[in-house]
MIPA-522177 format. One record per atom (N, C-alpha, C): z, x, y. Coordinates in steps of 0.2 Angstrom, whole numbers, plus 5000, padded with zeros to 4 digits. Each point is the difference from the previous one (the first is absolute). Example, Ala and Ser with C-alpha at 12.3 -4.5 7.8 and 13.67 -1.06 7.14 Angstrom:
503950664972;500049965006;500050045006;499649985005;500150045006;500349965005;
This chain:
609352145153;499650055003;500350074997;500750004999;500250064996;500050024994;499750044997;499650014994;500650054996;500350045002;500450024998;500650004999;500450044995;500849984998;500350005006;500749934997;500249995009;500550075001;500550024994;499850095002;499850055004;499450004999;499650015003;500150025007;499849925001;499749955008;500550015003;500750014996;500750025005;500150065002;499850044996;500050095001;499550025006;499449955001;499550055005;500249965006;500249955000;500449955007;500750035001;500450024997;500450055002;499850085002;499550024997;500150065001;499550005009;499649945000;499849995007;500449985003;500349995002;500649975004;500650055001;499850064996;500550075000;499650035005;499350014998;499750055004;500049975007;499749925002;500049985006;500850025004;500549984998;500750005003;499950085000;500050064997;500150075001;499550035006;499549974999;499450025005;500450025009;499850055001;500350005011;499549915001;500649985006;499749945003;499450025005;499649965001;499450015007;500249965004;499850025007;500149965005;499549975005;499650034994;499249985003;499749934999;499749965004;500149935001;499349984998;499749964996;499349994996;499749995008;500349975004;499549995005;499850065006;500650044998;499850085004;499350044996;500049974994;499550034995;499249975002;500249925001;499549975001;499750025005;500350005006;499750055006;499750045001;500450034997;499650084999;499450024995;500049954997;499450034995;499549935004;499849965003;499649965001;499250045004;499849964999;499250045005;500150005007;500050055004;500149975006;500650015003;500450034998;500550025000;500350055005;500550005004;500350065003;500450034999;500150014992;500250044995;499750055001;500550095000;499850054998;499950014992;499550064996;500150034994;500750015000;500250045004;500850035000;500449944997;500049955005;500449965000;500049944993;499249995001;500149964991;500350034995;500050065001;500150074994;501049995000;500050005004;500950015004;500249914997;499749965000;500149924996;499950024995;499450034997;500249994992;500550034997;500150075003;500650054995;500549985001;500049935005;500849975002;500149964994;499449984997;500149934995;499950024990;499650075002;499650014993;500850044997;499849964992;500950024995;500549975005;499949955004;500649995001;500049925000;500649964998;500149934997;499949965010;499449964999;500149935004;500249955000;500149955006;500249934995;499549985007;499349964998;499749985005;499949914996;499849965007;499649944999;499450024999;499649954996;499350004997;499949954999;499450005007;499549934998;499650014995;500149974995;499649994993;499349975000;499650044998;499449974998;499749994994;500350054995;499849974991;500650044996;500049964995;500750024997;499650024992;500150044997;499750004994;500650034994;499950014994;500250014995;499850104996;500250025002;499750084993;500950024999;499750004992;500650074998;500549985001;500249934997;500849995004;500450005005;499549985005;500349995007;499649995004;500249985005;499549965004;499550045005;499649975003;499550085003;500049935007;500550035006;500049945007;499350035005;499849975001;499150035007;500349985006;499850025005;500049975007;499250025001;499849965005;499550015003;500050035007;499450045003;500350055007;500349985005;500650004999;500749985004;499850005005;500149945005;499749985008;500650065005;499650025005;500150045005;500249975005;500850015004;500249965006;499449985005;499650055000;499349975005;499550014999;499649944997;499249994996;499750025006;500250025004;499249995004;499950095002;500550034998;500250075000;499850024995;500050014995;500050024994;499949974994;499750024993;499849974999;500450014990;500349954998;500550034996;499750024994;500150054996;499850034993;500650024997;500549985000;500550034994;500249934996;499950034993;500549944997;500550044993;500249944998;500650054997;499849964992;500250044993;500049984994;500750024998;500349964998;500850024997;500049954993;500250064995;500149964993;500950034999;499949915001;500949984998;500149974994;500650034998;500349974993;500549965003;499749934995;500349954999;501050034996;500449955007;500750044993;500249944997;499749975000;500249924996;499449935000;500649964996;499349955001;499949975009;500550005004;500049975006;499550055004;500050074998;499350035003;499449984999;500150014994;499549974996;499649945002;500449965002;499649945002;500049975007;500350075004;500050005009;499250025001;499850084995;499550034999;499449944998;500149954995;499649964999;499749935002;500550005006;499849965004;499950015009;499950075001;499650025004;499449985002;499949995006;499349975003;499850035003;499450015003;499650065004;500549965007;499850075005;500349985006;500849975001;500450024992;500749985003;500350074999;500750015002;500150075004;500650014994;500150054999;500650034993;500050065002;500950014999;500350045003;500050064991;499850065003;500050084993;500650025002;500050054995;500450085001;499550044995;500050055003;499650054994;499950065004;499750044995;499950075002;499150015002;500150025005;499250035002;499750054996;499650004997;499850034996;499550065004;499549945005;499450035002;499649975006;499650025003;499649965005;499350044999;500049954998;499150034995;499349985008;499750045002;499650015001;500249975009;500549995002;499949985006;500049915000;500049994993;500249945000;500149944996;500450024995;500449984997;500950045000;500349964999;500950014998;500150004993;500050044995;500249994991;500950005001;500249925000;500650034996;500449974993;500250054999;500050034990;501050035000;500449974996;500049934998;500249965007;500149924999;500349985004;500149944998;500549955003;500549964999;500049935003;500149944999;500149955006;500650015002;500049995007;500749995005;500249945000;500649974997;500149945000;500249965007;
C-alpha cells in the first residue's frame, strides 16, 4: 500500500508521532463529545463550545468503534459511524469521527487491515476539527498498541 521510498514512509511517521507527543494533552472524553453534539440533547452552545476548545490542537487517545477503514495518501483514513448515546431513547446520536492514521510498521499495517466494522481500536492523534456539529477530523494519528 506504500507507494513511496521507505525513507520517506519513515520521515512522515516520525515526524507524526513528533507532532502527536508535542501537542497539549485533552481531557475531553469522545463520549462527552458525543453527548453534547447529539439531537436532543441538554447540551448548551456554550458548553459544546467549552468541549471542543477542550479537544481541538490537542492529542486524544480515544476507542473507536470502526465502521470502514479505507486507504488514501499513505495512510489509512479510520470511519466511525454516529457514536451511540448513553440513552437512545433521549437523544439521538450524530457525531462521528474520521482519523487518518499512519501505519508505523507492518504490524500496524496489518492490525489496520484486518479491522472489521463494529470492532473497537484504541488512536492517539490530534483533533484537527469538528466539522459541522458532526464529525471529529483527527489528522495525524497512530494505533495505540
Amino acid at each position: 500500500w506504500m507507494r513511496s521510498s521507505p525513507s520517506i514512509v519513515n520521515a512522515v511517521i516520525d515526524a507524526a508521532v513528533a507532532l502527536i507527543d508535542r501537542a497539549p494533552r485533552s481531557e475531553v472524553a469522545l463520549q462527552d463529545l458525543v453527548e453534547a453534539y447529539a439531537l436532543g440533547s441538554k447540551s448548551t452552545q456554550a458548553q459544546r463550545e467549552a468541549l471542543t476548545q477542550g479537544a481541538l490542537g490537542h492529542t486524544v487517545e480515544w476507542d473507536l468503534p470502526v465502521s470502514d477503514v479505507s486507504i488514501a495518501e499513505d495512510r489509512f483514513q479510520l470511519s466511525t459511524s454516529a457514536i451511540a448515546t448513553r440513552n437512545r431513547a433521549e437523544a439521538v446520536p450524530m457525531l462521528r469521527v474520521v482519523a487518518f492514521v499512519v501505519a508505523r510498521g507492518a504490524s500496524d499495517e496489518q492490525r489496520l487491515l484486518r479491522l472489521r466494522t463494529d470492532e473497537t481500536v484504541r488512536i492517539r492523534g490530534i483533533v484537527q476539527e469538528v466539522r459541522d456539529q458532526r464529525a471529529v477530523a483527527i489528522v495525524p494519528a497512530v494505533l495505540v498498541p
